[in-house]
FIKOLZA-1660 file (N, C-alpha, C; in steps of 0.1 Angstrom, whole numbers, plus 5000, padded with zeros to 4 digits):
% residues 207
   i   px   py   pz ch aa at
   1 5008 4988 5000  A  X  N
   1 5000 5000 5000  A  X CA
   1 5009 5013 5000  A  X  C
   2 5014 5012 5010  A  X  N
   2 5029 5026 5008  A  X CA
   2 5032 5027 4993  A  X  C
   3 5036 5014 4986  A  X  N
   3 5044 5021 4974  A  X CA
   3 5033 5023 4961  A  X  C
   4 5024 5023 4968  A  X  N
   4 5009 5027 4959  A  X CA
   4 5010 5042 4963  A  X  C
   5 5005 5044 4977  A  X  N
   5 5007 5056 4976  A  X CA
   5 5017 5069 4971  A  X  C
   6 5029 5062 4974  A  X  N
   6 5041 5068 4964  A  X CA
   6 5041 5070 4956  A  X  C
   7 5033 5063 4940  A  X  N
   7 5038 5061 4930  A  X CA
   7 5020 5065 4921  A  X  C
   8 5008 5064 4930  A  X  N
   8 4995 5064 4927  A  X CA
   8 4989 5072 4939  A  X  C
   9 4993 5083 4940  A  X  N
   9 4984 5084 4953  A  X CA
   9 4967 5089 4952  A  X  C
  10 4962 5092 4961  A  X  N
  10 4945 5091 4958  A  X CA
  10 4941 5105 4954  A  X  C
  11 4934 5107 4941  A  X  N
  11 4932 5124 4940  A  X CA
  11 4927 5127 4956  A  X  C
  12 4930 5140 4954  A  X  N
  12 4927 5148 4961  A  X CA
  12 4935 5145 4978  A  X  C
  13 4942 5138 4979  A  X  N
  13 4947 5132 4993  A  X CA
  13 4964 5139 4991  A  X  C
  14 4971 5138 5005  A  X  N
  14 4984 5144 5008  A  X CA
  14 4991 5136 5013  A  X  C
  15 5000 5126 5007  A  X  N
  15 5014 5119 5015  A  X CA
  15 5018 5124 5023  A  X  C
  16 5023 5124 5036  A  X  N
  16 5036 5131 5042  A  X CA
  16 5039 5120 5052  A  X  C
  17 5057 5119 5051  A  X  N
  17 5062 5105 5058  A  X CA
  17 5067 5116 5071  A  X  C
  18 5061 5109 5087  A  X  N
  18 5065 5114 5097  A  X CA
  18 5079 5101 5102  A  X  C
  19 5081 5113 5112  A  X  N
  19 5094 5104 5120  A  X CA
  19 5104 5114 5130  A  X  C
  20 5111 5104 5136  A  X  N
  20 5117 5116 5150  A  X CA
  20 5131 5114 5144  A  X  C
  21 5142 5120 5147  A  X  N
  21 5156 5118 5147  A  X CA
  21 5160 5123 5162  A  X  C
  22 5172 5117 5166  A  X  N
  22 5178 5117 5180  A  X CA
  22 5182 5104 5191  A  X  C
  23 5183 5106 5201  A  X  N
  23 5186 5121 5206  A  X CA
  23 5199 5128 5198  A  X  C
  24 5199 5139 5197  A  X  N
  24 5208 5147 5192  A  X CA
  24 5214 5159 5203  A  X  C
  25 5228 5154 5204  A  X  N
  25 5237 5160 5212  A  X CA
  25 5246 5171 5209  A  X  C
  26 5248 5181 5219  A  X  N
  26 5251 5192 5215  A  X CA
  26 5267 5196 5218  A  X  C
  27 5273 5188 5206  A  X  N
  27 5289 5184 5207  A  X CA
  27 5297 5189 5192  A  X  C
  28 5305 5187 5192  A  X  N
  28 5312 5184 5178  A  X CA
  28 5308 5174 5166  A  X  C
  29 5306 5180 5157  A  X  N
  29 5301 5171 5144  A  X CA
  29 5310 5172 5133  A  X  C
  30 5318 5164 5131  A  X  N
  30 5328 5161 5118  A  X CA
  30 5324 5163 5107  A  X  C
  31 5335 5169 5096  A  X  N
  31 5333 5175 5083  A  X CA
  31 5341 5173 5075  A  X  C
  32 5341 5175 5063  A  X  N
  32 5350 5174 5053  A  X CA
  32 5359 5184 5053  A  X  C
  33 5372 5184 5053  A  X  N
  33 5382 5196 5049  A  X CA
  33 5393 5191 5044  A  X  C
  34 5398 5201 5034  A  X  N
  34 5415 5191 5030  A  X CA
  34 5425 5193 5039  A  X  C
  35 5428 5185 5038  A  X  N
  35 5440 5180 5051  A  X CA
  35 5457 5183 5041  A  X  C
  36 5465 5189 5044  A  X  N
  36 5477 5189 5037  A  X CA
  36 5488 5180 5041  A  X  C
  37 5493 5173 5033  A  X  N
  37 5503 5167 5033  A  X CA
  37 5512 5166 5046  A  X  C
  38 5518 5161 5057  A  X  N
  38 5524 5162 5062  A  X CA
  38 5540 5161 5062  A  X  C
  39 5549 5161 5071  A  X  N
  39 5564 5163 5061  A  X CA
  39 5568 5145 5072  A  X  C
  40 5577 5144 5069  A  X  N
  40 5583 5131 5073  A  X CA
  40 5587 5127 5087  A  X  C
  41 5587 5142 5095  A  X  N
  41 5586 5141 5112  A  X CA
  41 5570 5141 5118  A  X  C
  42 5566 5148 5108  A  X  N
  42 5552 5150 5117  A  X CA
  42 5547 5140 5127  A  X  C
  43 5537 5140 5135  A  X  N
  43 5534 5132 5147  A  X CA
  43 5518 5131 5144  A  X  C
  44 5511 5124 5151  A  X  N
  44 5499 5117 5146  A  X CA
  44 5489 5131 5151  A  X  C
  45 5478 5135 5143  A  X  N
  45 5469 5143 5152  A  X CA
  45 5461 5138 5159  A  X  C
  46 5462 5145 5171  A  X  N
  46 5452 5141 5181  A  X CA
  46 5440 5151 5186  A  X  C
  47 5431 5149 5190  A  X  N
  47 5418 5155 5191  A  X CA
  47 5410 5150 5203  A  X  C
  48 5406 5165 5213  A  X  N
  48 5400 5158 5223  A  X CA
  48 5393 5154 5223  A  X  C
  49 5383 5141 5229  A  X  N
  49 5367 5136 5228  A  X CA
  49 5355 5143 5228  A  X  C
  50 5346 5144 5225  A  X  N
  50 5336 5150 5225  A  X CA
  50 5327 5143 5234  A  X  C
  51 5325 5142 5241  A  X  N
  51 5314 5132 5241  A  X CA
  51 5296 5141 5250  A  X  C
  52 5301 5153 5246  A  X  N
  52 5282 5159 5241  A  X CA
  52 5274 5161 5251  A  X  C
  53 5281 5166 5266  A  X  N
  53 5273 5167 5273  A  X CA
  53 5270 5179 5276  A  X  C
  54 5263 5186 5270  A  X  N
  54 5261 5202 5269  A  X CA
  54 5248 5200 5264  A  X  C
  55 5239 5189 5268  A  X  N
  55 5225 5194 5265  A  X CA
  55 5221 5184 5255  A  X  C
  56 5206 5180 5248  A  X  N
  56 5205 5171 5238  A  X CA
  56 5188 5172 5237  A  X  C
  57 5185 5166 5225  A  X  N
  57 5167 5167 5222  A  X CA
  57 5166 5159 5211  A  X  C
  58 5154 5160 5207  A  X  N
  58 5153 5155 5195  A  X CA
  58 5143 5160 5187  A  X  C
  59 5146 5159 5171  A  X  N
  59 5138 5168 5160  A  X CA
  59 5125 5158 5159  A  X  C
  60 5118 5161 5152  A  X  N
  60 5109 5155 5144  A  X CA
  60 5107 5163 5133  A  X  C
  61 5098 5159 5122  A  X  N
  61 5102 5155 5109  A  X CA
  61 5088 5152 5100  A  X  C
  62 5082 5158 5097  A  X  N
  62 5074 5154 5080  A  X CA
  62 5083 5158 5070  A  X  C
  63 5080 5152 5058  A  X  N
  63 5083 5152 5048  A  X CA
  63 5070 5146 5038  A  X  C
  64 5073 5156 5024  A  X  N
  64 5061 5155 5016  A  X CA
  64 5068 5149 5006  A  X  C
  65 5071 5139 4996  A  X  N
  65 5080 5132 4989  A  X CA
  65 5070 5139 4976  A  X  C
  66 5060 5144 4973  A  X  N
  66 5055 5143 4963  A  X CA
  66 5062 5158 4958  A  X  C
  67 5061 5166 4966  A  X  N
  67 5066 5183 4964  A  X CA
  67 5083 5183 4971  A  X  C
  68 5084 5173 4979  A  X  N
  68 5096 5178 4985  A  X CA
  68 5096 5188 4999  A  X  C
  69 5088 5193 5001  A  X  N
  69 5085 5200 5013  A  X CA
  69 5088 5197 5029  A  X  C
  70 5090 5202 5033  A  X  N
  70 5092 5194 5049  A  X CA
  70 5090 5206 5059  A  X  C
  71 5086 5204 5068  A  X  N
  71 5082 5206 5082  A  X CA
  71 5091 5201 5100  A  X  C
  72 5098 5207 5105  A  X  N
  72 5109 5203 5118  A  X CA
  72 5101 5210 5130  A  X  C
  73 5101 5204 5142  A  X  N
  73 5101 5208 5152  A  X CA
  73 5111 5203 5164  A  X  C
  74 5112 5208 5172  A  X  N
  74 5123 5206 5182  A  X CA
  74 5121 5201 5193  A  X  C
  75 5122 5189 5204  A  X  N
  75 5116 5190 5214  A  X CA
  75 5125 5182 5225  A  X  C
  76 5122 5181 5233  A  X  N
  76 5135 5180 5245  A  X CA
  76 5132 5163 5248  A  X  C
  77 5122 5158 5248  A  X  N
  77 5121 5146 5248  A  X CA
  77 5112 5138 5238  A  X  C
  78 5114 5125 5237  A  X  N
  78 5105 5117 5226  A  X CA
  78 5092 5112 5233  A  X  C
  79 5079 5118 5235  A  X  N
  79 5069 5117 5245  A  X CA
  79 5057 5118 5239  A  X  C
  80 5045 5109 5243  A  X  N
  80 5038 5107 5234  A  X CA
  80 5026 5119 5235  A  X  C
  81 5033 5132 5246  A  X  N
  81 5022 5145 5245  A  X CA
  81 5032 5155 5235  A  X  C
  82 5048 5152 5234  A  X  N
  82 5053 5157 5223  A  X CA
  82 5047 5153 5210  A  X  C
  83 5047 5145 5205  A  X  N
  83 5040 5138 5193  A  X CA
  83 5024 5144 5190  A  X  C
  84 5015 5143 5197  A  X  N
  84 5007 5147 5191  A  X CA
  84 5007 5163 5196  A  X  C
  85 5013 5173 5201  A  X  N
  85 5019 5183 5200  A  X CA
  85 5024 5184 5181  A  X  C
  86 5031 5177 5176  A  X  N
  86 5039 5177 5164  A  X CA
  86 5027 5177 5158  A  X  C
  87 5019 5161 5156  A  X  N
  87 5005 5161 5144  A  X CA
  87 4999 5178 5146  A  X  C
  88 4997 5181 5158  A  X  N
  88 4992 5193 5156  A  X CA
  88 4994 5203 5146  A  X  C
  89 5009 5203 5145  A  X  N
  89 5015 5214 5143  A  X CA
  89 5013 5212 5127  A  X  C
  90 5017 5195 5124  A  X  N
  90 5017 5196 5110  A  X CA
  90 5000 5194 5102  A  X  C
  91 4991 5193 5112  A  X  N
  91 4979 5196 5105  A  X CA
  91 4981 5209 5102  A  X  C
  92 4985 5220 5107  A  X  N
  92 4982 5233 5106  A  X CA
  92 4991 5239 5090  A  X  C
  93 5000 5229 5092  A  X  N
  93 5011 5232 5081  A  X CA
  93 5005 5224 5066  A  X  C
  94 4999 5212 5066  A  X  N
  94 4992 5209 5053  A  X CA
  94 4978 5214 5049  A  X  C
  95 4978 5219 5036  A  X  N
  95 4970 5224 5027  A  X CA
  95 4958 5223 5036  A  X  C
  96 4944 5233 5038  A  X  N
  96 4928 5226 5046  A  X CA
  96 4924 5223 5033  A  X  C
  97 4926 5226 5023  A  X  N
  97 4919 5217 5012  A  X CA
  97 4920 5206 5008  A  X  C
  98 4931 5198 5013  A  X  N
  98 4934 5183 5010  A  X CA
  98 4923 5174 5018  A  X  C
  99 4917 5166 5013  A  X  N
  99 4906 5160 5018  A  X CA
  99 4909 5148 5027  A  X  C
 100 4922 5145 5022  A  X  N
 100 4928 5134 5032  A  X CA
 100 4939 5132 5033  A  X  C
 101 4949 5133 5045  A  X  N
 101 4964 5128 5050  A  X CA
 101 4967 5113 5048  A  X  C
 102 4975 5110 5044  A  X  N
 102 4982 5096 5049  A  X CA
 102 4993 5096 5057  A  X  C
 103 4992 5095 5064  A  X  N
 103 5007 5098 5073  A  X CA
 103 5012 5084 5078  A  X  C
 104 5025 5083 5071  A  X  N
 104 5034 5069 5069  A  X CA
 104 5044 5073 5082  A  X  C
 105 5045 5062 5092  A  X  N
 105 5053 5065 5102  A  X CA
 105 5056 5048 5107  A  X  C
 106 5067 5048 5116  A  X  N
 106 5071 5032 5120  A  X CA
 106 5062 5024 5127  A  X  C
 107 5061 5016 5134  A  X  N
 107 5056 5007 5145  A  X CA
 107 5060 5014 5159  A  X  C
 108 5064 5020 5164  A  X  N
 108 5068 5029 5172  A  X CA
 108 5055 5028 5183  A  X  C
 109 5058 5022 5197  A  X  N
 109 5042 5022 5205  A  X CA
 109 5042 5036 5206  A  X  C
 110 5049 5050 5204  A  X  N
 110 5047 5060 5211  A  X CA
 110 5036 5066 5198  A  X  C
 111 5039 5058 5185  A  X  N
 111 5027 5062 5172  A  X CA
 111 5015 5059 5174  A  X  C
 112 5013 5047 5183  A  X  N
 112 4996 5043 5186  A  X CA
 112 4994 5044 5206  A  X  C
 113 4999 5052 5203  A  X  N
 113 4994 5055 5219  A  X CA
 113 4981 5061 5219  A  X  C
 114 4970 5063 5230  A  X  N
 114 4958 5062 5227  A  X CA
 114 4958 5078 5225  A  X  C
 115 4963 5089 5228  A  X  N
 115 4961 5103 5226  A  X CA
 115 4965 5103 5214  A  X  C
 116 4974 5094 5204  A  X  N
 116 4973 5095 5192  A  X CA
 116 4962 5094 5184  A  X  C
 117 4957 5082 5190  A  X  N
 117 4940 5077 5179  A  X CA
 117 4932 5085 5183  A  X  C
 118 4935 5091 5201  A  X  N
 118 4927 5108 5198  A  X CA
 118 4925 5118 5188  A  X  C
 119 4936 5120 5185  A  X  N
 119 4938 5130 5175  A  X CA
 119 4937 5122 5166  A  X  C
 120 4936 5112 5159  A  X  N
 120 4930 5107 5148  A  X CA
 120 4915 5108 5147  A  X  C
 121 4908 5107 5160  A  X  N
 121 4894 5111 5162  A  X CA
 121 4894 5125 5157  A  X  C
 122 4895 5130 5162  A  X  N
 122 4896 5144 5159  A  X CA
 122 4897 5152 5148  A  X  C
 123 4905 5142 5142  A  X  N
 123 4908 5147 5126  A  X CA
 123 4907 5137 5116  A  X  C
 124 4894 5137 5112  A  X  N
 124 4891 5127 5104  A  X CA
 124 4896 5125 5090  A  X  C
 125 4905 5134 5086  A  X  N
 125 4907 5132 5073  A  X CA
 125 4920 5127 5072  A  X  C
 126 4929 5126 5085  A  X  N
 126 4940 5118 5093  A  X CA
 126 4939 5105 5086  A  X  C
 127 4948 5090 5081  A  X  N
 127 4947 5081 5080  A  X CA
 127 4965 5078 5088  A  X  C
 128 4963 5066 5093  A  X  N
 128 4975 5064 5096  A  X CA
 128 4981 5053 5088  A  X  C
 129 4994 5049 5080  A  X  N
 129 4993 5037 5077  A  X CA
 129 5012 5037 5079  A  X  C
 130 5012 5023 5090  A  X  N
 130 5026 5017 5098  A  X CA
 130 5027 5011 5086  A  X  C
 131 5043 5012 5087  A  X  N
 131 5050 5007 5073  A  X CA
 131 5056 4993 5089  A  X  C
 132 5059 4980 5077  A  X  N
 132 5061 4965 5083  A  X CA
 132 5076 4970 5092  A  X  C
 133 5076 4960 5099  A  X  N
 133 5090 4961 5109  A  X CA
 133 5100 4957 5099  A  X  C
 134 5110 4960 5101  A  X  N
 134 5125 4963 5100  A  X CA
 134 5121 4965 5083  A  X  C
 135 5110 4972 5079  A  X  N
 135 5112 4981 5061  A  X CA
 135 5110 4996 5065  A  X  C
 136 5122 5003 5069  A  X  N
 136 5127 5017 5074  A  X CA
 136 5124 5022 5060  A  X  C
 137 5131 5018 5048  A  X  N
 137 5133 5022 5034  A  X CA
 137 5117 5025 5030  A  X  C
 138 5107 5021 5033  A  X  N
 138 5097 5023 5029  A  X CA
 138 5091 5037 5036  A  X  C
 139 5100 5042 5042  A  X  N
 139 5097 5058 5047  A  X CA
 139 5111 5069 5042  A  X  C
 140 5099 5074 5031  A  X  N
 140 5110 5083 5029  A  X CA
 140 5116 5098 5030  A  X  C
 141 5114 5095 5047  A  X  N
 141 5116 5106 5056  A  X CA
 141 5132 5103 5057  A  X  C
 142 5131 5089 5056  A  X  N
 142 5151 5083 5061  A  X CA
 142 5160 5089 5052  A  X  C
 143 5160 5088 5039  A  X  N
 143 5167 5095 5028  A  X CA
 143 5172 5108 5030  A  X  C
 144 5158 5117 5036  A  X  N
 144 5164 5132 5037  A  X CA
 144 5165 5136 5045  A  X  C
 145 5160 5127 5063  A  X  N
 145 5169 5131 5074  A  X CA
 145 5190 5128 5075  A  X  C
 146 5192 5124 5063  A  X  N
 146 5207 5122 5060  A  X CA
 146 5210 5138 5054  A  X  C
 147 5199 5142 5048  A  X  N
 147 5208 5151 5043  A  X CA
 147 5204 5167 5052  A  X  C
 148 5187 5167 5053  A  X  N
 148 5190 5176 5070  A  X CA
 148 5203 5178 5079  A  X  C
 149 5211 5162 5083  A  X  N
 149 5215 5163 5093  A  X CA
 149 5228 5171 5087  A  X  C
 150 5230 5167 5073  A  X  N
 150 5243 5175 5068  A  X CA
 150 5241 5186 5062  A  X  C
 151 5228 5193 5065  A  X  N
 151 5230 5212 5066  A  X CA
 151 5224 5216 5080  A  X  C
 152 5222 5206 5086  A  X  N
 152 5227 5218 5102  A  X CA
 152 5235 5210 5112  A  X  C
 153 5243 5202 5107  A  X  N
 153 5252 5198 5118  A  X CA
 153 5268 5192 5112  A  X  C
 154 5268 5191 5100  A  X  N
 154 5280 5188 5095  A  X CA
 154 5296 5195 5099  A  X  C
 155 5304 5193 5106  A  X  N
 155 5315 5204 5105  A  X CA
 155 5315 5216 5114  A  X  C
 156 5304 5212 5125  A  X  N
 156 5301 5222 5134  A  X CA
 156 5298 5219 5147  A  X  C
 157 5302 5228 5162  A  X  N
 157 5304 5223 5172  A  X CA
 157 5294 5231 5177  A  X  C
 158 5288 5225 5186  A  X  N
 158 5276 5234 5196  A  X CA
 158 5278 5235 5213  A  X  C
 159 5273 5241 5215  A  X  N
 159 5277 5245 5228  A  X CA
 159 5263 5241 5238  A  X  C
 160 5249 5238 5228  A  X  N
 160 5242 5244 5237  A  X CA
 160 5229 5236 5231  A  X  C
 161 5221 5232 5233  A  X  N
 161 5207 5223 5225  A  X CA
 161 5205 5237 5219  A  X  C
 162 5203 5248 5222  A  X  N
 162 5196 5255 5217  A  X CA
 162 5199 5259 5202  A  X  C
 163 5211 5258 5204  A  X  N
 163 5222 5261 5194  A  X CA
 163 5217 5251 5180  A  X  C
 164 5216 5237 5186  A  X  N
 164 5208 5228 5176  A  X CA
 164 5197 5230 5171  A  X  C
 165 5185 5237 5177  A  X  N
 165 5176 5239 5178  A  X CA
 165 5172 5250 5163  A  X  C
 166 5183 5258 5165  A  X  N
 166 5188 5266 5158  A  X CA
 166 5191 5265 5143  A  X  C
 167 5199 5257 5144  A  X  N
 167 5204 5249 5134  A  X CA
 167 5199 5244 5123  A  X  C
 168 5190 5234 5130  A  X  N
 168 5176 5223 5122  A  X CA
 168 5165 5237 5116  A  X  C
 169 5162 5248 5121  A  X  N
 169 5154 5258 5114  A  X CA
 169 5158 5262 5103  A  X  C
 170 5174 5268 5105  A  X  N
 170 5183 5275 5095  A  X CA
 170 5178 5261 5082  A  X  C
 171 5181 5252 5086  A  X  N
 171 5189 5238 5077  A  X CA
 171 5174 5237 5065  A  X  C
 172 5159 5233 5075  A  X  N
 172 5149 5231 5072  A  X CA
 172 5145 5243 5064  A  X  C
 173 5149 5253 5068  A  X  N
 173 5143 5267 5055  A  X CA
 173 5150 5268 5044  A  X  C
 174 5166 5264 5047  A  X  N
 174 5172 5262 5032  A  X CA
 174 5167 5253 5022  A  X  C
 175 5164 5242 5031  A  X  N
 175 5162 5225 5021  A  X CA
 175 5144 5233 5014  A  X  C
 176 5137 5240 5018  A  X  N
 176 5125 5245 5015  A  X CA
 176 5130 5252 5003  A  X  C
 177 5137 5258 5003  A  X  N
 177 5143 5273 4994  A  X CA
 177 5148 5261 4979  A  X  C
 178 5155 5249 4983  A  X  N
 178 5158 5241 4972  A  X CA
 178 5155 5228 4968  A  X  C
 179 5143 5228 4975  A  X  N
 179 5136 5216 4977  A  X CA
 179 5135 5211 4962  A  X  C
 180 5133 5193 4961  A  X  N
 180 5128 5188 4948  A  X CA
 180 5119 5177 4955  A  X  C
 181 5115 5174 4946  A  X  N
 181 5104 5154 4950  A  X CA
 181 5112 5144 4949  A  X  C
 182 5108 5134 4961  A  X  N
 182 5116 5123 4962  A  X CA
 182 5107 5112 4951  A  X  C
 183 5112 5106 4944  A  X  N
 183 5106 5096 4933  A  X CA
 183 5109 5082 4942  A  X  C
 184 5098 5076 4941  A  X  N
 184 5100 5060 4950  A  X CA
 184 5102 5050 4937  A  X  C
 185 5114 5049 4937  A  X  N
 185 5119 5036 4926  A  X CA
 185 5135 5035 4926  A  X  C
 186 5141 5022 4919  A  X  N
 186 5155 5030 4919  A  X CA
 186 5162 5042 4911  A  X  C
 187 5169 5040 4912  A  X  N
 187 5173 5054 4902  A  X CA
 187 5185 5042 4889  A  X  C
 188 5180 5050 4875  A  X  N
 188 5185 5042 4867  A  X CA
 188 5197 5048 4864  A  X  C
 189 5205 5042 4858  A  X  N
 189 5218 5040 4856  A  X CA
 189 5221 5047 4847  A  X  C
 190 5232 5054 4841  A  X  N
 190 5229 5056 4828  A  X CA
 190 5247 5051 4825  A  X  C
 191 5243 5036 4814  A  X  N
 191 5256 5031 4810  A  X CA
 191 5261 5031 4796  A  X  C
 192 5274 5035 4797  A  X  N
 192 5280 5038 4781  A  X CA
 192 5279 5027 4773  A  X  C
 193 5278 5029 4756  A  X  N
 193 5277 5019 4752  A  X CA
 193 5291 5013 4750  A  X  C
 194 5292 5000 4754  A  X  N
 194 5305 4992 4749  A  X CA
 194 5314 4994 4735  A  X  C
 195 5323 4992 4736  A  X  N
 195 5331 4992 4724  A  X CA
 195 5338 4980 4719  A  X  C
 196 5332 4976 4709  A  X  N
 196 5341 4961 4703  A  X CA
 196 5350 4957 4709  A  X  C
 197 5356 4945 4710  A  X  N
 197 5368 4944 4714  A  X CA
 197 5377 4933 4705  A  X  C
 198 5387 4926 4712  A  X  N
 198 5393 4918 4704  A  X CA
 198 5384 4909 4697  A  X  C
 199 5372 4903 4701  A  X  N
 199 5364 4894 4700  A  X CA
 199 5355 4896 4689  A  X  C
 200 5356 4906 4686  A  X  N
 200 5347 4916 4676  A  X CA
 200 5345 4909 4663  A  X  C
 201 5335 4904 4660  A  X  N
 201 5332 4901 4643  A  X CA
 201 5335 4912 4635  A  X  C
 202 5345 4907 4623  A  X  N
 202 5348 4922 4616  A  X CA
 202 5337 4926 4608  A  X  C
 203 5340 4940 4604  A  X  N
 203 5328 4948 4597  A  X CA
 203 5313 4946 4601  A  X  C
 204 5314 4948 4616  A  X  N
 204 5299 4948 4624  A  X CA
 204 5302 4958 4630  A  X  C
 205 5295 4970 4628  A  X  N
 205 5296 4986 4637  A  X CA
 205 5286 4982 4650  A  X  C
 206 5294 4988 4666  A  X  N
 206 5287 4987 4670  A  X CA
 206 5277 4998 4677  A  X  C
 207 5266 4992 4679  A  X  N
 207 5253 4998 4678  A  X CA
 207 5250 5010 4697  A  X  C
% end
């Protein structure tokens, strides 16, 4: 059913794949940079540990795969009055003309806690549909929480949650500013055509 709605989804209805990222700690995050050559004495570099105790939370996350669009909020714990705190937010954020949600999210008990099916009461145009255990790939929120994380935290040290907090807004308004659609299939290849070789029947061009 997910990859129906991916690839067929129902007029007039809105995909959006939810999901949390975290906890996320407010430490040093490694980056790319060129490193120069060292000379034949140099000594090994060393670097102190991070290990991030200045605070931590965790984002959450729609994503609209059809437009590419996404939606972050920030919250200090993974709790199931945070969560429908978030549906809140992201009802408010999709179209009131869309006649119906599908909202693709894990097996997660904090997803069917009963204040969830509240707010499913509540909002009837809400559908929920759990993608199977251990098929993550069938949410494709995973794809571009990789790349979220590498515009607000790649190559940069924080001092402070807030500071992350921060971060994920900056990151989330850019990815909006250059957003595209995620397409559910593989992505094809594109391979050169071969060239004869020794094997080659003579006077046959190849094609």
């Amino acid at each position: 059913m997910i990859e129906r709605l991916y690839t067929t989804p129902p007029k007039g209805g809105v995909v959006v794949c939810l999901d949390e990222m975290g906890p996320q700690s407010a430490k040093s995050y490694p980056g790319r940079r060129m490193v120069k050559p060292a000379g034949p004495k140099a000594q090994r570099a060393k670097q102190e540990i991070d290990y991030g105790r200045r605070g931590k939370g965790y984002v959450f996350g729609a994503f609209r795969p059809a437009t590419g669009q996404a939606f972050t909020a920030t919250y200090a714990g993974r709790t199931t009055a945070n969560w429908v705190d978030f549906l809140g937010q992201v009802e408010g954020w999709i179209d009131a003309g869309a006649e119906r949600v599908y909202a693709v999210m894990d097996n997660l008990n904090l997803h069917s806690a009963t204040d969830v099916l509240l707010f499913a009461l509540a909002h009837p145009r809400w559908e929920f549909v759990f993608q199977p255990k251990y098929a993550a790939y069938l949410n494709l929120i995973e794809p571009w929480w990789k790349i979220l994380r590498s515009l607000a935290l790649k190559g940069r040290r924080f001092e402070a949650w807030s500071e992350i907090e921060a971060a994920f807004r900056r990151a989330t308004a850019y990815w909006n500013e250059h957003k595209h659609p995620f397409l559910w299939g593989r992505r094809r290849r594109h391979r050169t055509a071969r060239r004869p070789g020794i094997a080659a029947v003579p006077n046959v061009k190849a094609t």
